[in-house]
C-alpha positions as CSV (number, residue, x, y, z in Angstrom):
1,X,7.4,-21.2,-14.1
2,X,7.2,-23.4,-17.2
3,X,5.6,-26.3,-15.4
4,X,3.4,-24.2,-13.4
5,X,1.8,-22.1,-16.7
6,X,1.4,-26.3,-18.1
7,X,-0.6,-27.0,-15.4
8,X,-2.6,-23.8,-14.3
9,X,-5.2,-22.4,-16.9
10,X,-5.2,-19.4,-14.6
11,X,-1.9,-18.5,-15.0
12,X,-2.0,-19.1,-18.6
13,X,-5.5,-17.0,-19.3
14,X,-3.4,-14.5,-17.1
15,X,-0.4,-14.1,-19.2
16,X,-2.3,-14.4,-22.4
17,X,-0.9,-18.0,-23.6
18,X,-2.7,-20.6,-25.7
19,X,-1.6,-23.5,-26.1
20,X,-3.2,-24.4,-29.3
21,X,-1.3,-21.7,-30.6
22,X,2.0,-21.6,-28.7
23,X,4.1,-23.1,-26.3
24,X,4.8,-22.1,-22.7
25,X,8.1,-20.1,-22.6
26,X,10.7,-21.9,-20.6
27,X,13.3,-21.6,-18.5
28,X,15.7,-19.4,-20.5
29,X,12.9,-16.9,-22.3
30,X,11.9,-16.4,-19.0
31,X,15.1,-15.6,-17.3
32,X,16.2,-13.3,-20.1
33,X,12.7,-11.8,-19.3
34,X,13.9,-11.2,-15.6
35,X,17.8,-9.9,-16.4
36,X,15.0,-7.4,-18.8
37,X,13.3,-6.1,-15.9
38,X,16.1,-6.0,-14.0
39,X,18.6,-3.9,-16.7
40,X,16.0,-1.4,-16.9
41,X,14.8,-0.5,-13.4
42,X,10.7,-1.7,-14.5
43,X,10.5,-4.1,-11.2
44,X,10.2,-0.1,-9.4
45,X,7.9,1.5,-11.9
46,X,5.7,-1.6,-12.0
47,X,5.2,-1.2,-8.6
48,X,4.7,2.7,-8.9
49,X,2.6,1.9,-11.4
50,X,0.4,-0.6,-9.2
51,X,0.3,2.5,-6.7
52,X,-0.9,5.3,-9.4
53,X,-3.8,2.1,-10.4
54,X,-4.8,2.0,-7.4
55,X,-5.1,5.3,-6.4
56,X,-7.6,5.8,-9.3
57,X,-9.5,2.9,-7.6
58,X,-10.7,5.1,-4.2
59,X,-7.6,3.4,-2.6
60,X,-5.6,6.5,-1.6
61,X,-3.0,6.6,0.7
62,X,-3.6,8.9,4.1
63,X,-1.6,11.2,5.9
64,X,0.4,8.7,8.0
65,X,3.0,6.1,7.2
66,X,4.7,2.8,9.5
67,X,7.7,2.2,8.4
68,X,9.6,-1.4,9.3
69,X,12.2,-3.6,8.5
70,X,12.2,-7.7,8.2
71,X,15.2,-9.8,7.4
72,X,15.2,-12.0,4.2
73,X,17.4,-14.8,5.2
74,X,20.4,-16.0,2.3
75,X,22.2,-19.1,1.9
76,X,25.1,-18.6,4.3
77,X,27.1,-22.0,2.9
78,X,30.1,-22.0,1.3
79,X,29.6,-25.2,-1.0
80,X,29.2,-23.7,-4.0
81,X,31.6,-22.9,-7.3
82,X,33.3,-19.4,-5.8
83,X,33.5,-21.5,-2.4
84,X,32.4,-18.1,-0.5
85,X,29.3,-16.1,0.4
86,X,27.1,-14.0,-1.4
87,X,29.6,-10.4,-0.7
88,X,26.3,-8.1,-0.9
89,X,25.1,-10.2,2.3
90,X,25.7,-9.6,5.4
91,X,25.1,-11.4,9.2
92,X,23.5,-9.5,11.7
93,X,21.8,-10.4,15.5
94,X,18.0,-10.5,16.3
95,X,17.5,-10.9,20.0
96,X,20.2,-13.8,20.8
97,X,20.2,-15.3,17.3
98,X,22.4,-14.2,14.4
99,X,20.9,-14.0,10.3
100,X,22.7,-14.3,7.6
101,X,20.9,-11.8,4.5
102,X,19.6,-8.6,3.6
103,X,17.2,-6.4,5.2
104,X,13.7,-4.9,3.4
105,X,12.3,-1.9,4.3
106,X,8.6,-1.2,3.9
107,X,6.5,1.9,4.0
108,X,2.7,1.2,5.0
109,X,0.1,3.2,4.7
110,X,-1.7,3.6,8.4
111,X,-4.9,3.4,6.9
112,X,-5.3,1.0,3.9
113,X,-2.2,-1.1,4.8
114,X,-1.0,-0.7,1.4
115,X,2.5,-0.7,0.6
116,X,3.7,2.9,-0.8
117,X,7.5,2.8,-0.2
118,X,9.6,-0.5,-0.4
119,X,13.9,-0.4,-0.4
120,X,16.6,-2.8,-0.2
121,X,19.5,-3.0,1.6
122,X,22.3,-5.3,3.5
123,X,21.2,-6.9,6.6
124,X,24.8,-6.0,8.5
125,X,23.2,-2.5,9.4
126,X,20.2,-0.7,9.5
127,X,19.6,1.9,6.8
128,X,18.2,4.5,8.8
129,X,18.2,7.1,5.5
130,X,15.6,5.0,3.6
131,X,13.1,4.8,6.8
132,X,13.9,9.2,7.0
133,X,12.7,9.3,3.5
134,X,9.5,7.2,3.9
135,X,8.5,10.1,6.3
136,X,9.5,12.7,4.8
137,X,6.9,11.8,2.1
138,X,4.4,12.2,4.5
139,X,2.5,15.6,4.8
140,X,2.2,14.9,8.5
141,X,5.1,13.3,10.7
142,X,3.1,13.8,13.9
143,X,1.1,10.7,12.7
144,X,3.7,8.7,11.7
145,X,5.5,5.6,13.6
146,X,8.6,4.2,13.2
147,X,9.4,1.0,14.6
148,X,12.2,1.0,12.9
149,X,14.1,3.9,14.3
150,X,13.4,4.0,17.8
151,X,16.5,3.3,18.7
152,X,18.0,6.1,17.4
153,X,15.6,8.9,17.6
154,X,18.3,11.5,16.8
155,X,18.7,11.3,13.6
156,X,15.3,12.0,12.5
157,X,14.3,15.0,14.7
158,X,14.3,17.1,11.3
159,X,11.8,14.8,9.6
160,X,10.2,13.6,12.3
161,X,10.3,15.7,16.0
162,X,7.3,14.4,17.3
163,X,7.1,10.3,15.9
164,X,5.7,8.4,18.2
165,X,8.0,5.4,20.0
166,X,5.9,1.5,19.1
167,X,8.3,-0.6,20.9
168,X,7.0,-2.2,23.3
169,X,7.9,-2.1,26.9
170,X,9.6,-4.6,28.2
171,X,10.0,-6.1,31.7
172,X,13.2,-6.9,33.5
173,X,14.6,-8.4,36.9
174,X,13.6,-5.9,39.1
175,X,10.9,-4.2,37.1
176,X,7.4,-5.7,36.5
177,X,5.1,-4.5,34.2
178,X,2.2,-2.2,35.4
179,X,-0.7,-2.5,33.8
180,X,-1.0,1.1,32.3
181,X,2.2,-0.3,30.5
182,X,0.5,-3.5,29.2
183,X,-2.5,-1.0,27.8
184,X,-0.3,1.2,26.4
185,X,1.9,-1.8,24.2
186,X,-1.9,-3.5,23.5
187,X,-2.0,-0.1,22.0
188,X,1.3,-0.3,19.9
189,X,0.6,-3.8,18.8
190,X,-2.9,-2.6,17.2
191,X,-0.9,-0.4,15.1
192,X,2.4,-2.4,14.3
193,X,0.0,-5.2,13.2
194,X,-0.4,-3.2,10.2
195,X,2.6,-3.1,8.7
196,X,3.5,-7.3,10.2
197,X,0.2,-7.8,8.2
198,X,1.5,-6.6,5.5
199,X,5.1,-8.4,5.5
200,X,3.3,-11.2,6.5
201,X,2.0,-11.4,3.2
202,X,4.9,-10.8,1.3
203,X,7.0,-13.8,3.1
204,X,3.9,-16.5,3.7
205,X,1.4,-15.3,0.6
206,X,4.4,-14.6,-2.0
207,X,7.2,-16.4,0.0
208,X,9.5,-13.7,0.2
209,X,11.1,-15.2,3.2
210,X,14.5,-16.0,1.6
211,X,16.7,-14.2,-1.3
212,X,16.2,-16.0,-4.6
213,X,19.2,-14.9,-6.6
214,X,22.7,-13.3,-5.6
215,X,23.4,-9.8,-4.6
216,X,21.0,-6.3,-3.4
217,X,20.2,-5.2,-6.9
218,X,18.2,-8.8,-8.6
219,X,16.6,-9.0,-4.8
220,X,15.4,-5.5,-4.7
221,X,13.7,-5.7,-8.2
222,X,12.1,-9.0,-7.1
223,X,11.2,-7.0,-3.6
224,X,8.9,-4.1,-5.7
225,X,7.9,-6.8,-8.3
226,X,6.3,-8.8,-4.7
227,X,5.3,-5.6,-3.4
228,X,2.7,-4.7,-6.3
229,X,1.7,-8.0,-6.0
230,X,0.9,-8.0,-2.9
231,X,-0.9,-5.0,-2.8
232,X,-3.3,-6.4,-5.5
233,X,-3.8,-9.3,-2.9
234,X,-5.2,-6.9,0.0
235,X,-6.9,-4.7,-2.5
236,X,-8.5,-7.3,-4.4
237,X,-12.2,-7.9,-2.3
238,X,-12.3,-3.4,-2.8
239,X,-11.1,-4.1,-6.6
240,X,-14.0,-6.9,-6.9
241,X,-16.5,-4.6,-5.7
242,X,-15.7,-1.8,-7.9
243,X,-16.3,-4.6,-10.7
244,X,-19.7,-5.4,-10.0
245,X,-18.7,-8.6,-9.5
C-alpha cells in the first residue's frame, strides 16, 4: 500500500495525501487502520453504506435475488511458526478435487447484478442459513434462484416453496441429453451468469481469490470491504452518467 500510494497520483488524490505536505502512511499506520475496521464491525456498514449510496443513485435493487457460493482458497502448508493450519479453515471437495479455505456467500440482485448480501463462513460445509436469509429478504421468493441450495431443497420450503432449481442438467452413461434439456440449462446459464459475473469481479478485478490474513472474522471484513468496492466498479459507467460527465 505504501509503495503503491508513492507511485500512483490516483490513489493519492483518492485518499486525500500530499506529498508536499505529508508522507504516505506505511506499513504499520495502515495495519492499525485495518485491526480499526476490523474491532468495530465498519468493513459491514461500509458496504451497507455503499448500498444505501447507491440506492439514492436510481440503482435499486428488484424483487429477486441469486444467491451463490465460491471457495477462497488458504494456504494449506504447515511451514510456518505454529507448524499447523489456519483452525478457522477447512478442506472441502469440488467435483473430484479437494480445497483447502473458506467459503463466501453472495446475494445478487437479478436485475442490476449488484451485490446486496455478502457472508462468510468455513469452506468444510455449506451454510445453508445465510443463503435462507438472503431470501427471505426478498418480497418475492417465486423469483428467486438458488444455486446454492439445490441440493437440499428441504430446508427452505418456508422461505422459499417455489425457488426455481439452476443446476444444470447433466448427462450420464446411459442418458444423453435431449435437446429441450440443453435449452432449458442455456436458460439457467443466462441467469447464473449474473451472479459468476459478479464473483468474477471480486476474485480477477479485486483478487479475492485467496484469504489474505488468518481466520473467518479479518476475511469476512475484507469480503464486505471488496464487495462495496466492487459494486462501485459495475455501477461506475451509471455513476458517470449521473455526473454529467
Amino acid at each position: 500500500m505504501e509503495e503503491a500510494l508513492y507511485e500512483s497520483v490516483s490513489m493519492r488524490r483518492f485518499v486525500g495525501i500530499d506529498l508536499g505536505r505529508e508522507p504516505a502512511p506505511d506499513e504499520t499506520t495502515v495495519c492499525k487502520f485495518r485491526h480499526l475496521l476490523e474491532e468495530h464491525g465498519l468493513g459491514r456498514r461500509l458496504f451497507e453504506e455503499v448500498g444505501r449510496y447507491l440506492q439514492s443513485q436510481g440503482l435499486k435493487v428488484s424483487s429477486g435475488t441469486i444467491v451463490d457460493a465460491t471457495i477462497i482458497s488458504a494456504p494449506s502448508s504447515t511451514k510456518n511458526a505454529s507448524g499447523e493450519r489456519d483452525p478457522q479453515m477447512k478442506q472441502t471437495m469440488k467435483g473430484r478435487q479437494w480445497y483447502f479455505g473458506m467459503k463466501a456467500h453472495v446475494g445478487v440482485d437479478s436485475k442490476t447484478k449488484l451485490i446486496h448480501s455478502a457472508a462468510a463462513n468455513t469452506c468444510q460445509r455449506a451454510r445453508l442459513g445465510d443463503a435462507a436469509q438472503f431470501v427471505a429478504r426478498q418480497r418475492d421468493p417465486r423469483s428467486t434462484a438458488m444455486p446454492l441450495t439445490a441440493a437440499r431443497p428441504r430446508r427452505f420450503a418456508p422461505v422459499a416453496p417455489e425457488r426455481p432449481r439452476l443446476h444444470p442438467s447433466q448427462s450420464g452413461r446411459y442418458r444423453k441429453l435431449t435437446r429441450q434439456d440443453r435449452l432449458k440449462n442455456r436458460a439457467k446459464s443466462c441467469v447464473r451468469a449474473k451472479v459468476e459475473h459478479s464473483i468474477g469481479i471480486l476474485k480477477r478485478i479485486f483478487a479475492f481469490n485467496k484469504v489474505r490474513y488468518r481466520g473467518i472474522a479479518k476475511n469476512a471484513n475484507r469480503l464486505f470491504v471488496t464487495c462495496a468496492l466492487a459494486n462501485l466498479f459495475m455501477a461506475r459507467r451509471h455513476l458517470l452518467r449521473a455526473q454529467g460527465t
